[in-house]
VEXTOR-187369 format. One record per residue: y negated, z, x negated of N, C-alpha, C in turn. Coordinates in steps of 0.1 Angstrom, whole numbers, plus 5000, padded with zeros to 4 digits. Each point is the difference from the previous one (the first is absolute). Layout:
BEGIN
YZXYZXYZX/...
//
This chain:
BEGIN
249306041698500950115001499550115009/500550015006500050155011499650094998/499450115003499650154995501350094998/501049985010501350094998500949934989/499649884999501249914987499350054992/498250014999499650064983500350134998/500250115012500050114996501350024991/501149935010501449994996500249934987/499849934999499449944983499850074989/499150045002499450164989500450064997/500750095012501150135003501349954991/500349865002501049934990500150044988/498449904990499550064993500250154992/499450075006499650104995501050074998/501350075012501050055003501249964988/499849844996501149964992499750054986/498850025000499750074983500250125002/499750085010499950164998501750005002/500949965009501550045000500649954989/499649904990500649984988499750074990/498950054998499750124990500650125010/500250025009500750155004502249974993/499849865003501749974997500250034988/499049954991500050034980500550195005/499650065004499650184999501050025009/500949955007500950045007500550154998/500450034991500550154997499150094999/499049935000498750155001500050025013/499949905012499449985011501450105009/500949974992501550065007499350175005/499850014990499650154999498950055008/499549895008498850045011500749925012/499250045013499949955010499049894999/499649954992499649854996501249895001/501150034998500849915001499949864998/500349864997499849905011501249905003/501350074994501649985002500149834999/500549965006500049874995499049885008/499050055003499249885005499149964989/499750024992498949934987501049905000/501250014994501149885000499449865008/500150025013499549935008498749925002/499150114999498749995000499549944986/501049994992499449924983500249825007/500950005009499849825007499450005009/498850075004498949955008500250025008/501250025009501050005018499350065006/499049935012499550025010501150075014/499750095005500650055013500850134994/500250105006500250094997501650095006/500849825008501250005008500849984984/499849974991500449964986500050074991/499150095002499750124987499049964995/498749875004498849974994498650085006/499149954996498650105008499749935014/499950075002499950055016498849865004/500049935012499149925001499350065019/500650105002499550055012498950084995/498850015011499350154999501250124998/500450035015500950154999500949994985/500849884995500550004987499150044990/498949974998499150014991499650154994/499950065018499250155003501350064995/501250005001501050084994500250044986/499949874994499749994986498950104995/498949995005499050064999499550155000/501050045011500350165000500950054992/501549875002500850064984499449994986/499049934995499450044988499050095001/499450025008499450155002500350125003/500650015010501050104997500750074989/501049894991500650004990499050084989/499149934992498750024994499850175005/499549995010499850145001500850115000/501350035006501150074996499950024991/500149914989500550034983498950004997/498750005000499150074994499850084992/500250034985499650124994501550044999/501149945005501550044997500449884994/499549915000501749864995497850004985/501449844992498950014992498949865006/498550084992498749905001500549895003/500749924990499649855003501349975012/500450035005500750005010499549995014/499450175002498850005010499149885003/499449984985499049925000500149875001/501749905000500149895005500350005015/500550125002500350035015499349955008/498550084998499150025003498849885005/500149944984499649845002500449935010/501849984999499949925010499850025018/499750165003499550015011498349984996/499450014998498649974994499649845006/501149964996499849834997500349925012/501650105004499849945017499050025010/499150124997499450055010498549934996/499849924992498649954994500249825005/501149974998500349895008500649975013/500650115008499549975015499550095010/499650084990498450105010498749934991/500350004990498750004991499550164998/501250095000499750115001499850074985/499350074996500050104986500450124998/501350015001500850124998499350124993/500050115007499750154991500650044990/499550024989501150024982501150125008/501350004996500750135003499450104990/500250125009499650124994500150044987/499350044995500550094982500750084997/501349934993501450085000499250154992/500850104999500250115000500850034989/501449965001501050064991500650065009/499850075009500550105009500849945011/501050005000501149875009499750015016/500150145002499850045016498449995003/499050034995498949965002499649855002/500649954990499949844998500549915013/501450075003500449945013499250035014/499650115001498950035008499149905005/498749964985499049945002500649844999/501649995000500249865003500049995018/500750075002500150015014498750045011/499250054993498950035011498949854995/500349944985499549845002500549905007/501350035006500649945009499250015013/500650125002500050075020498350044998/498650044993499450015006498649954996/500349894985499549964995499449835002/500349934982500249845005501049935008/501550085002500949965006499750015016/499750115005499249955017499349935001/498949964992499049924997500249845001/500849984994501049864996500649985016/500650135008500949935007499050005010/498950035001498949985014499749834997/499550014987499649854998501049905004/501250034996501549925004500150015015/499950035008500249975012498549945009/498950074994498949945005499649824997/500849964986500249884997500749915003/501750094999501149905006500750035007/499750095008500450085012501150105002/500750035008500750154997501349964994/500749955003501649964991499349974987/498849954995500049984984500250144996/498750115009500250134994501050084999/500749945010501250105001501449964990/499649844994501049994991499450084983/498850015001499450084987500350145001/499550085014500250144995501650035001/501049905005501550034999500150034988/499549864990500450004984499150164995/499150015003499250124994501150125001/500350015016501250145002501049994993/501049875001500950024991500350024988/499049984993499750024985499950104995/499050085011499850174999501250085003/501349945011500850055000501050144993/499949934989501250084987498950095000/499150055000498950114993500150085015/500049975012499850055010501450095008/501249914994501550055009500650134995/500150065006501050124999501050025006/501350004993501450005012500750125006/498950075002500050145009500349955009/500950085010500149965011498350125012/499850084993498950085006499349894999/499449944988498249954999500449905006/498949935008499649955015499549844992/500150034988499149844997500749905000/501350015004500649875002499949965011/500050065006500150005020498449905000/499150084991498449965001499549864996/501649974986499749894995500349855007/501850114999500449865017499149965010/499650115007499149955009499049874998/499050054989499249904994500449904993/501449944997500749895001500249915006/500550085011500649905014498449985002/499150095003498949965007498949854995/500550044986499149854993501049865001/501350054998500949854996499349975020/499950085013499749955013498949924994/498850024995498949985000500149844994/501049994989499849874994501349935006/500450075007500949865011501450004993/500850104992501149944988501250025011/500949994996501150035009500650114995/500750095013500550104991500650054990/500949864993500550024991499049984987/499350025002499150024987499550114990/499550135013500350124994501150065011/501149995008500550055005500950144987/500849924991500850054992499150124990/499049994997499250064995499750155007/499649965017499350105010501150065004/501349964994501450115007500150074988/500049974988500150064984499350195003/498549925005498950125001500650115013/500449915010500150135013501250094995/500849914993501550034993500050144986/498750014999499450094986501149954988/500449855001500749964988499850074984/500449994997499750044979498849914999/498950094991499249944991500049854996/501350024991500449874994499849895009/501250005004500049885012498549995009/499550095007498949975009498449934987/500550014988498949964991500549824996/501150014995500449864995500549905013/499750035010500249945017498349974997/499150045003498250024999499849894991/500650014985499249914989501249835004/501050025003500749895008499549915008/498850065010499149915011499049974996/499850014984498849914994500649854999/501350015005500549824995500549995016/500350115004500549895015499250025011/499150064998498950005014499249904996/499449914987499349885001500749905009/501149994994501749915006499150025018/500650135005499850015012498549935009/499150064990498549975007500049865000/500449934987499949844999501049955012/501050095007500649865010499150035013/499050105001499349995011498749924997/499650044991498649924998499749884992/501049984992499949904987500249855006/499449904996500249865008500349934987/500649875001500549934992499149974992/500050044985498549974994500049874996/500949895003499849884994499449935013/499950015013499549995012498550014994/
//
C-alpha cells in the first residue's frame, strides 16, 4: 500500500469515528460554527473523494479540512461548549499529526469573557499555530495546499470578522484576500465568486455568514474536481 493510500486510509479511519460522534450531538454542534451538516452521514460509509461528500483524498482537500477544524475550534473557543471545542479540535489535531506529523499548540485558556476569548482565537490563528501550520503546508505540499488551508482558516473566521457597514473597509479587505487565495489554489471563479460580491456588496450579516459556513461543503466539492484523482485508480 502507498504512503498516500495509507494516509488516506487513516484519515478514513479516524474522521469516520470523530463525524459520527459529532452526528449523535448534532443539536449541540447546531449552536456552534462546528457544524458538520450532513457529511458524517456520508463519512459513516467510508466514501473516499470529496466530489461525493467523503474525505478528501487530495493534499489541497485534506489542508482545507484542516484549517476548517481549526479555525472552527478556535472561534468557539471559550464560547460554544468544552466538549464541542474539544472534538473540534481533535479532529484538526489528528489531521495535522497524520499528514504533517505535526503537534498542534493546545488552544488558548478560555476566559469566560466572549470578546476576549475571540481575540486569542484569532491571533491563534493569524499569529500563532495557525501561520505556523500554513508555512509548514506550503513548504511540504506546496502553495495551492496552503492556500486551500488558510482559505478554510479565513472563512471560518469570517462571521466574527464582517460588518455590514457600508463605511468599514473589511469587506473590501476580505474580498480581496479571497479572490487572492481561491488564484493561488487554481479554483475557478465560481467558487468564491458569490461570496466576494456578498462582501463588496456590504450584504446583511446574516446572509454574508450562512454563505461562509455553506463553503465548508462546497469548496471541498470544488478543490476535489481540481485535484482529487479517481481513488480506485
Amino acid at each position: 500500500m502507498s504512503g498516500p493510500v495509507r494516509v488516506v486510509s487513516r484519515l478514513v479511519l479516524v474522521l469516520i469515528s470523530l463525524l459520527t460522534i459529532a452526528a449523535c450531538d448534532k443539536k449541540k454542534e447546531g449552536d456552534s460554527a462546528s457544524s458538520t451538516g450532513g457529511k458524517a452521514a456520508v463519512a459513516e460509509k467510508g466514501e473516499l473523494g470529496a466530489k461525493t461528500g467523503g474525505v478528501p483524498t487530495s493534499r489541497e482537500g485534506q489542508m482545507y479540512l484542516l484549517g476548517q477544524k481549526l479555525s472552527q475550534a478556535a472561534m468557539v473557543n471559550g464560547r460554544a461548549e468544552a466538549a464541542v471545542v474539544a472534538r473540534t479540535f481533535k479532529a484538526a489535531s489528528t489531521i495535522a499529526d497524520i499528514t504533517l506529523k505535526a503537534q498542534l499548540e493546545p488552544l488558548p485558556t478560555p476566559t469566560g469573557k466572549g470578546a476576549e476569548d475571540g481575540a486569542a482565537g484569532m491571533h491563534y490563528l493569524l499569529k500563532g499555530q495557525g501561520t505556523e501550520l500554513g508555512k509548514k503546508i506550503k513548504a511540504e505540499f506546496g502553495e495551492a495546499a496552503a492556500a486551500t488551508y488558510e482559505l478554510a482558516v479565513k472563512v471560518n473566521m469570517l462571521p466574527s470578522l464582517y460588518i455590514d457597514d457600508p463605511k468599514d473597509t473589511m469587506g473590501d479587505t476580505m474580498a480581496e484576500v479571497f479572490g487572492r487565495l481561491a488564484t493561488r489554489a487554481k479554483l475557478p471563479d465560481t467558487a468564491m465568486g458569490p461570496l466576494i460580491a456578498k462582501l463588496k456588496a456590504r450584504a446583511p450579516m446574516g446572509e454574508v455568514t450562512d454563505m461562509a459556513l455553506d463553503l465548508n461543503k462546497s469548496l471541498p466539492v470544488a478543490i476535489a474536481a481540481v485535484y482529487e484523482k479517481d481513488a480506485t485508480k
